[in-house]
C-alpha positions as CSV (number, residue, x, y, z in Angstrom):
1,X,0.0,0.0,0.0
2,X,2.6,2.3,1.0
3,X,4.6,1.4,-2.2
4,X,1.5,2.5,-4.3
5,X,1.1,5.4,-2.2
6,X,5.0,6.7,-3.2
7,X,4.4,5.2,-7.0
8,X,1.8,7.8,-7.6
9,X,3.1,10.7,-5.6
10,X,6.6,10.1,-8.1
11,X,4.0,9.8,-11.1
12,X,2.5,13.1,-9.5
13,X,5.5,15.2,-9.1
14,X,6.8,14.0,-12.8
15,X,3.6,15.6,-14.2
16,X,3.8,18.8,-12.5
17,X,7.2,19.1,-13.5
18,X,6.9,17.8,-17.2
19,X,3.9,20.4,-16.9
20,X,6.3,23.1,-15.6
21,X,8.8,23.0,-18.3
22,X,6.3,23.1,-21.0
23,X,4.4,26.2,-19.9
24,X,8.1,28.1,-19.4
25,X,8.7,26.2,-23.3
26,X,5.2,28.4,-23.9
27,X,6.6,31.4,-22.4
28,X,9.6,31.8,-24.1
29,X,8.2,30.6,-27.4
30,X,6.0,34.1,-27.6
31,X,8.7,35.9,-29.7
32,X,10.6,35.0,-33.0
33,X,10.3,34.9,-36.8
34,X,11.6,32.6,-39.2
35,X,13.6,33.4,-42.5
36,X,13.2,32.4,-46.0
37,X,15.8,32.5,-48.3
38,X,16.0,31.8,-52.2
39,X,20.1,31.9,-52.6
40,X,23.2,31.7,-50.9
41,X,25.3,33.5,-52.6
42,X,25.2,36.9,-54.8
43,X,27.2,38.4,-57.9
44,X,27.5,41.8,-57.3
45,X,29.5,44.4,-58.9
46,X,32.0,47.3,-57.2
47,X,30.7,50.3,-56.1
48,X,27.0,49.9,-57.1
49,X,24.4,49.1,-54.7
50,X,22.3,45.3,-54.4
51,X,19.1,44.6,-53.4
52,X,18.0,41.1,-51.3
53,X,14.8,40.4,-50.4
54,X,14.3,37.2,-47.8
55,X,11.0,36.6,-46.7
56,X,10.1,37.1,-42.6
57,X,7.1,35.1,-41.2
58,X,5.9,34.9,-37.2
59,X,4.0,31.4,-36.3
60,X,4.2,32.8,-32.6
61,X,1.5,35.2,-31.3
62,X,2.9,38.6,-30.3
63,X,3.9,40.8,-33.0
64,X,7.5,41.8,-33.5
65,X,9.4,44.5,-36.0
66,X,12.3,43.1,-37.6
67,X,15.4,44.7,-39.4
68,X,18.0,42.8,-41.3
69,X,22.1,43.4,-40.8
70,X,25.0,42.0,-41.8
71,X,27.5,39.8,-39.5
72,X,31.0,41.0,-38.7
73,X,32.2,39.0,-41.8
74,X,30.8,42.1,-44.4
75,X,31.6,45.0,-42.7
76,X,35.0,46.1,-44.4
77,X,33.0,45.1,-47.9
78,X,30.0,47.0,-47.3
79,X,29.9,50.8,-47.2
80,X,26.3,52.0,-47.2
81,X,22.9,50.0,-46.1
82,X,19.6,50.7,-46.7
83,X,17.6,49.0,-44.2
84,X,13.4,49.2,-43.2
85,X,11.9,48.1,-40.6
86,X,9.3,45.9,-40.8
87,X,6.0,45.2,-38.7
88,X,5.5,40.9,-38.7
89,X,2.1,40.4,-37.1
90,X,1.6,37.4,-35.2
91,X,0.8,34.1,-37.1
92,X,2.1,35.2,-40.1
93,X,2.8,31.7,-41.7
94,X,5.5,30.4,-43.4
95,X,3.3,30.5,-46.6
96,X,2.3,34.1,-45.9
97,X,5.9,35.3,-45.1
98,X,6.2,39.2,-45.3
99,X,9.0,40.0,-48.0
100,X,11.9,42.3,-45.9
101,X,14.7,44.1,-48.5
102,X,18.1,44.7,-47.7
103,X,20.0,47.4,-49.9
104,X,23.9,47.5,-49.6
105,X,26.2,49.2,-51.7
106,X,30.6,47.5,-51.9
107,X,33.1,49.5,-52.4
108,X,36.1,49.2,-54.9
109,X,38.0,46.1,-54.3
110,X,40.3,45.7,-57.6
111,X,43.1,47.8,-58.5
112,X,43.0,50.1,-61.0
113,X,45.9,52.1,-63.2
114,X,45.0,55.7,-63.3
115,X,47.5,58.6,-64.4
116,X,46.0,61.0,-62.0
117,X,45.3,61.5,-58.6
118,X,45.2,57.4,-58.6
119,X,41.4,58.2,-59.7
120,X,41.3,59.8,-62.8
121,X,42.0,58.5,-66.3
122,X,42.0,54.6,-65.2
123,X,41.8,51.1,-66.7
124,X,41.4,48.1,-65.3
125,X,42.7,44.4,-66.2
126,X,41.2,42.0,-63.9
127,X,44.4,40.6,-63.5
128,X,43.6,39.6,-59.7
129,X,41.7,36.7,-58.2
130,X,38.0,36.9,-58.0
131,X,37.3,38.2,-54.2
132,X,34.3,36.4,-52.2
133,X,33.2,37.2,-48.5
134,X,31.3,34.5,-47.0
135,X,29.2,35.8,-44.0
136,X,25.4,35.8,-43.2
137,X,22.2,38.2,-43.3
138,X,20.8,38.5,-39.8
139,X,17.2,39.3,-39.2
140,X,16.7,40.5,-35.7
141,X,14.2,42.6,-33.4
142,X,13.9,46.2,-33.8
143,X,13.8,47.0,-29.7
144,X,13.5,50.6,-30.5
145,X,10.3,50.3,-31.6
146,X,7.6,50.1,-28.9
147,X,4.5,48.2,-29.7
148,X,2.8,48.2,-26.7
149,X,1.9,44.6,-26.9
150,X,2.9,43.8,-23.3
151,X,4.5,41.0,-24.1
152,X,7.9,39.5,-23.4
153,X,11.2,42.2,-23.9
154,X,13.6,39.6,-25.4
155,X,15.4,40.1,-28.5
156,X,15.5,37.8,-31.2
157,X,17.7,37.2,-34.5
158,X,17.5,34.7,-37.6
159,X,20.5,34.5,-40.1
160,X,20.6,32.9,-43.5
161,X,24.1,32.2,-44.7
162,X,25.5,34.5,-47.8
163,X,28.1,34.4,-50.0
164,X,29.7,37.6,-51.7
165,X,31.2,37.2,-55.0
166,X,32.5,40.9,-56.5
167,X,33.0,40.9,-59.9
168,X,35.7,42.9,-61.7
169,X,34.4,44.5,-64.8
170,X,37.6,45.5,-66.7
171,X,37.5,48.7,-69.1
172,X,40.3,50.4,-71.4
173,X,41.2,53.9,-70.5
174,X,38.6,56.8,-70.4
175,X,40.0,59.8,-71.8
176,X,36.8,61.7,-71.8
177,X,37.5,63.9,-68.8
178,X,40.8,65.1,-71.4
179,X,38.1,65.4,-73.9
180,X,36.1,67.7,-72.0
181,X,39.0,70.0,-70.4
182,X,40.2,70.7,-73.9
183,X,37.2,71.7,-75.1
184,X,36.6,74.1,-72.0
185,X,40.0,75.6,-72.8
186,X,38.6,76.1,-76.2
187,X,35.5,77.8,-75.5
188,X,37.5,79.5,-72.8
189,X,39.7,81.1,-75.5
190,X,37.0,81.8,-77.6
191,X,34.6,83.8,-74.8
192,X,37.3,86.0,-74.1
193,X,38.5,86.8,-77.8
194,X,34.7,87.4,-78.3
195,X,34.7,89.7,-75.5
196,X,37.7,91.3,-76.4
197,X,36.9,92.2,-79.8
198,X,32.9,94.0,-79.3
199,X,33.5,95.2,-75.7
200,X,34.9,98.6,-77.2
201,X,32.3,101.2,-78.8
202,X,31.4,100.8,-82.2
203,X,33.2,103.9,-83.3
204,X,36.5,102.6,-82.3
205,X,35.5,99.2,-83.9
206,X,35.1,101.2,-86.9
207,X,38.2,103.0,-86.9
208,X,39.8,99.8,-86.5
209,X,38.5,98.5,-89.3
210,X,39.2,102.2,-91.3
211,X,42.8,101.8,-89.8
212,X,42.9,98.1,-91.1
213,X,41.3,99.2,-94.7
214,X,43.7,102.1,-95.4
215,X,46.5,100.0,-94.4
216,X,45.6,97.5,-96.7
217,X,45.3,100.1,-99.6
218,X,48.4,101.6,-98.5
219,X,50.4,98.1,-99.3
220,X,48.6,97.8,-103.0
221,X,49.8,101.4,-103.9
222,X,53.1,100.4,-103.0
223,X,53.0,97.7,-105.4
């Protein structure tokens, strides 16, 4: 009897305990998204900016505001971000996934030959290896933004790996900034001849011209 008595009260305190866990498993299961992602890896070129889209969905039931960032890994080959914040209502499914952009722009990365300034006049071979940067896109919590759900304060973050691959687009010599300071000289030249020649009055204009004329007939005479 007493064996049966102790068999239940073990059966009993497994239970509340079992039950325990799973209600803190509830608690802390309030808060997170989940990340979709169509590629790992992106071709992107130097110094223009690239767009990925991943899509963000919430199964859990408090709503959340998520951001995407980059790891450590991209943060010498990524200069400028354009980032938006975006509101995930709770139970948003996996099928129903909210689309979230992230817009970066790389800097240059392959050498170029330039005769001035090391930035003017250049060409570029694309004699180097091809440079990748392996890292990952991380979807977190925007804790900034308050929505007065009540709910739990934790943060959150989701990454999806990403690869990097900068390709080096290589171009002859551009000469068109030469092109375009000769031609400025020119007009230049010709502005100020122009203004030279009709800033005086037009009676000394003429007698220039009268000076010029009688000159002229002055040579054919000595003929």
């Amino acid at each position: 009897m007493k064996n049966k008595f102790n068999s239940r009260y073990g059966i009993l305190i497994i239970l509340i305990v079992f039950f325990i866990l799973i209600s803190s498993l509830q608690v802390q299961a309030r808060k997170g998204v989940g990340i979709i992602w169509h590629a790992e890896a992106a071709l992107v070129n130097e110094k223009e900016q690239y767009c990925l889209t991943y899509g963000i969905y919430n199964p859990w039931d408090e709503d959340v505001v998520a951001i995407p960032s980059i790891s450590d890994n991209f943060k010498d080959i990524v200069i400028e971000q354009e980032v938006d914040k975006t509101l995930i209502k709770a139970e948003t499914m996996h099928e129903a996934a909210i689309p979230v952009k992230y817009c970066f722009k790389t800097p240059k990365v392959y050498e170029e030959d330039c005769l001035l300034f090391n930035s003017l006049i250049c060409k570029k071979e694309c004699n180097e290896e091809q440079k990748n940067y392996k890292g990952s896109i991380i979807i977190k919590e925007d804790t900034t933004t308050d929505l007065q759900s009540g709910g739990s304060a934790t943060a959150f973050a989701v990454a999806a790996p990403l690869e990097l691959i900068i390709r080096c687009n290589a171009h002859s010599r551009d000469y068109s900034l030469v092109y375009l300071t000769v031609s400025m000289i020119f007009l230049v030249i010709i502005i100020v001849h122009l203004y030279n020649k009709f800033r005086k009055p037009k009676i000394d204009r003429y007698k220039e011209k009268l000076l010029k004329l009688q000159k002229k007939i002055d040579r054919t005479k000595g003929r």
